[in-house]
C-alpha positions in Angstrom: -18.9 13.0 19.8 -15.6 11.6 19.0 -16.8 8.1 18.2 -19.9 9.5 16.2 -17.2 11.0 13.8 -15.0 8.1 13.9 -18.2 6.3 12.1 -19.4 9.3 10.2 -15.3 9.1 8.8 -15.5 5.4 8.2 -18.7 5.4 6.4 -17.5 8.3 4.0 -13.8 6.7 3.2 -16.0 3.5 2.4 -18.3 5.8 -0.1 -15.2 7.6 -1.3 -13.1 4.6 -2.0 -15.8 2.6 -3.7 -16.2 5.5 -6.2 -12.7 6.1 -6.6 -11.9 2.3 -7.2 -14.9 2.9 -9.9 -13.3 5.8 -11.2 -10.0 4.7 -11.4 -11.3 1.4 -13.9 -12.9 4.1 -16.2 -9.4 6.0 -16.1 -7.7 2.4 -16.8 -9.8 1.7 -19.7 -9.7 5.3 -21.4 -6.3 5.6 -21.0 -5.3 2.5 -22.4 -2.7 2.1 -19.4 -4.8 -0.9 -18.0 -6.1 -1.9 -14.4 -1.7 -3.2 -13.3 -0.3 0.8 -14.3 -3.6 2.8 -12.7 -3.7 0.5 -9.4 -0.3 0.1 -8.8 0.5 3.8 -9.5 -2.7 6.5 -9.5 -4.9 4.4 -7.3 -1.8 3.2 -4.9 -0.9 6.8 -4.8 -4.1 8.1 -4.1 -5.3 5.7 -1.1 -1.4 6.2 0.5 -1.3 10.2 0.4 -3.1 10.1 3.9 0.5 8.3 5.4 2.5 10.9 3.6 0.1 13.4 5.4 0.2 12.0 8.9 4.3 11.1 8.1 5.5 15.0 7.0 3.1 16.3 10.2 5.4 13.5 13.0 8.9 14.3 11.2 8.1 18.4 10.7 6.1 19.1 13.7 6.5 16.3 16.5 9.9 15.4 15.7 9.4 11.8 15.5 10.8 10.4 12.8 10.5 6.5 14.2 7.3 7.2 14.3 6.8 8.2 10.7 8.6 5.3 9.8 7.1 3.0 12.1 3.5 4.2 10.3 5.3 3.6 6.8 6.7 -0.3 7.6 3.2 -1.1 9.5 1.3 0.2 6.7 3.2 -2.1 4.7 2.3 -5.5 6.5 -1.1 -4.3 6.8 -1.5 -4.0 3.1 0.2 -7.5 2.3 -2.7 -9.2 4.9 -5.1 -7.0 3.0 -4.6 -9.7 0.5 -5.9 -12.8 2.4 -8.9 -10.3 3.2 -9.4 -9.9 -0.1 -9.3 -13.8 -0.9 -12.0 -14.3 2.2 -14.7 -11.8 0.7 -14.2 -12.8 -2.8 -16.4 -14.9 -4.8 -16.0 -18.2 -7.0 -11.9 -19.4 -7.0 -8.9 -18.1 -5.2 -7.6 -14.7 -5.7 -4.8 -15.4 -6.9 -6.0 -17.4 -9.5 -7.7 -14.6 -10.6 -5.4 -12.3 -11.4 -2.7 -11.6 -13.7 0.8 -13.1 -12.9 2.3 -10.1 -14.2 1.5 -8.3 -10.9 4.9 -10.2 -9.7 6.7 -7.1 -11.3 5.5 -4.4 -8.6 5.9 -7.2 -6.0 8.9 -8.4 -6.6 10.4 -4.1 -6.7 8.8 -3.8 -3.3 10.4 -6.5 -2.1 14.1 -4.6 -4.0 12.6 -1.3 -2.0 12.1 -3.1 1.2 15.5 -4.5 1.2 17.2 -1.1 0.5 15.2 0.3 3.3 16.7 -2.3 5.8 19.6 -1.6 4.6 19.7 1.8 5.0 18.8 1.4 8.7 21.4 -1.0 9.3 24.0 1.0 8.0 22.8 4.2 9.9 23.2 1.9 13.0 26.8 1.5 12.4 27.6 5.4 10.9 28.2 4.1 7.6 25.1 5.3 6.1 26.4 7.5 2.7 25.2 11.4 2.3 24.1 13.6 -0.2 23.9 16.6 1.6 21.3 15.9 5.0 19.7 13.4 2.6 20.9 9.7 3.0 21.9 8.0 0.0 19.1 5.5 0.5 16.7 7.8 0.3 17.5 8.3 -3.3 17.5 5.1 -4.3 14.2 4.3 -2.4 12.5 7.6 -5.2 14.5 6.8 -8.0 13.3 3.0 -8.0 10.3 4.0 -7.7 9.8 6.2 -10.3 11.7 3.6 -12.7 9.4 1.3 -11.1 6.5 3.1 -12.5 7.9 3.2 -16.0 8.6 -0.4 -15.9 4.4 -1.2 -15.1 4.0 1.2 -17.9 5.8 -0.2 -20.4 5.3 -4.1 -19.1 1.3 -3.1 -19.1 1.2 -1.6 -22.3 3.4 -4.5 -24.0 1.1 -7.2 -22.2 -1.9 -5.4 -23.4 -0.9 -5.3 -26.9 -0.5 -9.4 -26.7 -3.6 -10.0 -25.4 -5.6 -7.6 -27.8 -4.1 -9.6 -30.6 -5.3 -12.4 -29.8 -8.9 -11.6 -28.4 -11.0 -8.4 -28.8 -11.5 -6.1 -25.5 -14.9 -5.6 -23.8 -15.2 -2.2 -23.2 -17.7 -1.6 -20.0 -17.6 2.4 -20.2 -18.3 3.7 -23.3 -20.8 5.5 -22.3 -18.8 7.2 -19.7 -16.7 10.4 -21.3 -12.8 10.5 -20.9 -13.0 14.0 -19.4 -15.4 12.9 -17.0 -13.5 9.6 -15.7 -10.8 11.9 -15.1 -12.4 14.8 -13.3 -13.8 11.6 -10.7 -10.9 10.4 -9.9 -9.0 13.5 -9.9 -12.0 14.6 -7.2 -12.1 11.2 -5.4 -8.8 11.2 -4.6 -8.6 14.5 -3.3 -11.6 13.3 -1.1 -10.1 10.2 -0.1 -6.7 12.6 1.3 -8.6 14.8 3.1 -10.7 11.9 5.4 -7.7 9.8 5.4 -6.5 12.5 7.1 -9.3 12.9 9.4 -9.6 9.6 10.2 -5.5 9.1 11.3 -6.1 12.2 13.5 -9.3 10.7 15.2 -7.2 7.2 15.4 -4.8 9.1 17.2 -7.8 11.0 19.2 -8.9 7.7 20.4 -5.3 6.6 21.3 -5.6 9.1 23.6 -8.8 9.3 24.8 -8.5 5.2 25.5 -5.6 5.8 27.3 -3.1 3.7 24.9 -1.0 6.6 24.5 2.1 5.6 22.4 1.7 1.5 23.1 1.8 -0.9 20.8 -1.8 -1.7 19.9 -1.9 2.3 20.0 0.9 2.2 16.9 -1.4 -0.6 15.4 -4.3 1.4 16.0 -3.2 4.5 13.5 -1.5 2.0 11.0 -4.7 0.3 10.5 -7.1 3.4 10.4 -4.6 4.8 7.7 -4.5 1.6 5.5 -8.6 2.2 5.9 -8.6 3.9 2.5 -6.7 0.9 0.7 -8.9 -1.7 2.3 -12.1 -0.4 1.1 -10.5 0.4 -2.2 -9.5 -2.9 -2.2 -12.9 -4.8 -1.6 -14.7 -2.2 -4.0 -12.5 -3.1 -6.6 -13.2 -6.8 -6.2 -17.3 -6.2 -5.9 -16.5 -4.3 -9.4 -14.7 -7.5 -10.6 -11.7 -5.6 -11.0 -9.4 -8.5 -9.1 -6.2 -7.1 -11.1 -7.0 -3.7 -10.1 -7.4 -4.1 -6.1 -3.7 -6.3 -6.4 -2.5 -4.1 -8.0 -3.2 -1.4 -5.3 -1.8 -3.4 -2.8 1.6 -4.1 -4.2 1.2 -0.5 -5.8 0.7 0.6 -1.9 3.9 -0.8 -0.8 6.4 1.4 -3.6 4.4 4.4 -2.8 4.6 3.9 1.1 8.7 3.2 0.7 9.2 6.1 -1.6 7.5 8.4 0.9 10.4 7.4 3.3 12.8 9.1 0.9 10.9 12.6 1.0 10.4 12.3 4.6 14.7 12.5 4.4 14.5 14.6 2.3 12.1 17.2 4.3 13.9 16.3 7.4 16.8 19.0 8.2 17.9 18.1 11.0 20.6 15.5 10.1 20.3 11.4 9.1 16.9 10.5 9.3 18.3 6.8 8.9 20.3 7.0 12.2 16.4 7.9 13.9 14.8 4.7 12.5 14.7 1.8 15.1 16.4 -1.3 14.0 13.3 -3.2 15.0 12.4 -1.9 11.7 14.3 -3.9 10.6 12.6 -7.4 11.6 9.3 -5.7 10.2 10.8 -4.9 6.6 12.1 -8.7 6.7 8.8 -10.0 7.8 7.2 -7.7 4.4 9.5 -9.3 2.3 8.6 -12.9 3.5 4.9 -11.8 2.8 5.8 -10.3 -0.9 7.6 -13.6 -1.2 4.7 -16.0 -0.4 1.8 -13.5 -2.6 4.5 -13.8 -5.3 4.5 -17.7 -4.7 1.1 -17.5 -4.9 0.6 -15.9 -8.0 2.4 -18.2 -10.4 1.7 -21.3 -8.5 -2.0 -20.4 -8.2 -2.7 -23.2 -5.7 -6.0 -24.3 -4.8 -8.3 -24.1 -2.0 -7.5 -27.0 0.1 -11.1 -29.0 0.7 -10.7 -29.0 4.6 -9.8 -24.8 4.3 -11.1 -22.3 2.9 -8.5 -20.5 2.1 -5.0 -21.8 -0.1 -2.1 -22.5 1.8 -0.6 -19.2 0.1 -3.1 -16.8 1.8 -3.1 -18.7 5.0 0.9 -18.2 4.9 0.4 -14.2 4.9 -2.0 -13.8 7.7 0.2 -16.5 10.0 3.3 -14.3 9.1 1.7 -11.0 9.6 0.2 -12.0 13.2 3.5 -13.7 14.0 5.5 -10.6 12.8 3.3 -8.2 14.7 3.8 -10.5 17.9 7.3 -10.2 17.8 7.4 -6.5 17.3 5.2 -6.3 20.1 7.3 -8.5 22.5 10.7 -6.4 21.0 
């Protein structure tokens, strides 16, 4: 019975996220915010509610703060290498060429976020971690980035827009599709999306146990993957909808959402530094994120292409050889 649901879960997250990537381009064209603002910050937000689930449920009730963290960094990785899985399915040129190069911006403030987490742990390590109360000061900075973040991608989007629109007129693909009822989808889609995501992390972790894994490695990697699931299929919808900018976006959008999570886990953690919980190992794994922001952000402006003995640019190659190689380290740490 337990692997029955673990397929039933699968095959309705894949439904779920394929109307919700839908829904979320009608959004981005009735709204005017465009496919950058709603990936990076409604859809990202949307797909990463299930780690903010499964994170307030290990730091409240199991008392595992690592582990909420450890879900939060792995999530992280998984969502850069959802990039080069992007590139594989996707038709005609590269996926970074592709896409907009103004998707940078989000990268390049996850790659600020990542580096204020790692700092926070290593300061935590040494018990010189600033306060605000029982929240640590990096915790603050991680929410307050982010929501400057999203006001940035906002006002970049908009700006960019305006540029392009002068210069070209905009096809519009659902005008035939009411405002109020884009909304209502997505609204409903996304709480859909929460409550399997959900789900699925619990049956991940049922079948953790039930394989005998218990809190191993490929256990941890186990539950990080199952509750990137929702992004994934987001992800690959959006691309089968041509929406290239819109499943980056979600990626990169992913990341912020994920690292400002961290903050409200401090924040709903009472029981003293959450910092001073967090593994330094961490550490290693938000390094190895910002390598892999690095290379997509390399990627994006240089907009290499595919090498006639590879498939895939040297870019994309570059993300999956640093995730596996991150993830083998971890594993031997």
């Amino acid at each position: 019975m337990l692997w029955i649901q673990v397929i039933i879960c699968i095959a309705l997250v894949i439904a779920v996220s394929t109307k919700l990537s839908q829904s979320a381009d009608m959004v981005a064209e009735k709204s005017g915010l465009g496919r950058n603002w709603v990936g990076a910050i409604l859809l990202a937000g949307s797909t990463s509610l299930p780690e903010l689930a499964t994170g307030i449920s290990a730091v409240n009730y199991l008392d595992a703060p690592d582990l909420a963290a450890g879900g939060i960094f792995g999530s992280c990785l998984f969502n850069l290498v959802i990039l080069a899985i992007l590139d594989i399915i996707t038709g005609g040129g590269p996926l970074f060429q592709q896409a907009q190069v103004s998707h940078g911006m989000a990268a390049g403030l996850g790659s600020l976020m990542l580096g204020v987490a790692a700092t926070g742990i290593f300061l935590a390590g040494k018990d010189l971690h600033p306060m605000l109360g029982w929240v640590g000061i990096s915790s603050i900075v991680l929410i307050v980035i982010y929501l400057i973040s999203a006001r940035l991608i906002a006002k970049f989007e908009t700006r960019r827009r305006n540029q392009v629109l002068d210069q070209e007129s905009e096809a519009y693909e659902y005008a035939h599709v009411k405002p109020r009822t884009a909304y209502l989808t997505f609204a409903l889609c996304s709480l859909a999306i929460v409550v399997l995501g959900v789900w699925l992390a619990w049956l991940g972790d049922e079948v953790v146990k039930a394989t005998g894994l218990g809190e191993s490695f490929i256990g941890s990697l186990l539950i990080a993957i199952t509750t990137s699931l929702p992004e994934v299929a987001a992800g690959i919808a959006a691309v089968r909808l041509d929406a290239v900018d819109l499943a980056i976006s979600n990626v990169f959008g992913s990341n912020i959402f994920n690292l400002a999570i961290l903050g409200i886990f401090d924040i709903l953690y009472m029981k003293g530094d959450l910092w001073t919980k967090i593994g330094s190992v961490h550490i290693f794994t938000a390094i190895i994120a910002m390598m892999m922001t690095s290379l997509a952000i390399v990627g994006l402006i240089y907009r290499a292409t595919r090498p006639s003995r590879l498939y895939l640019t040297y870019d994309v190659l570059g993300l999956i050889v640093l995730y596996i190689g991150g993830m083998y380290i971890i594993y031997l740490g």
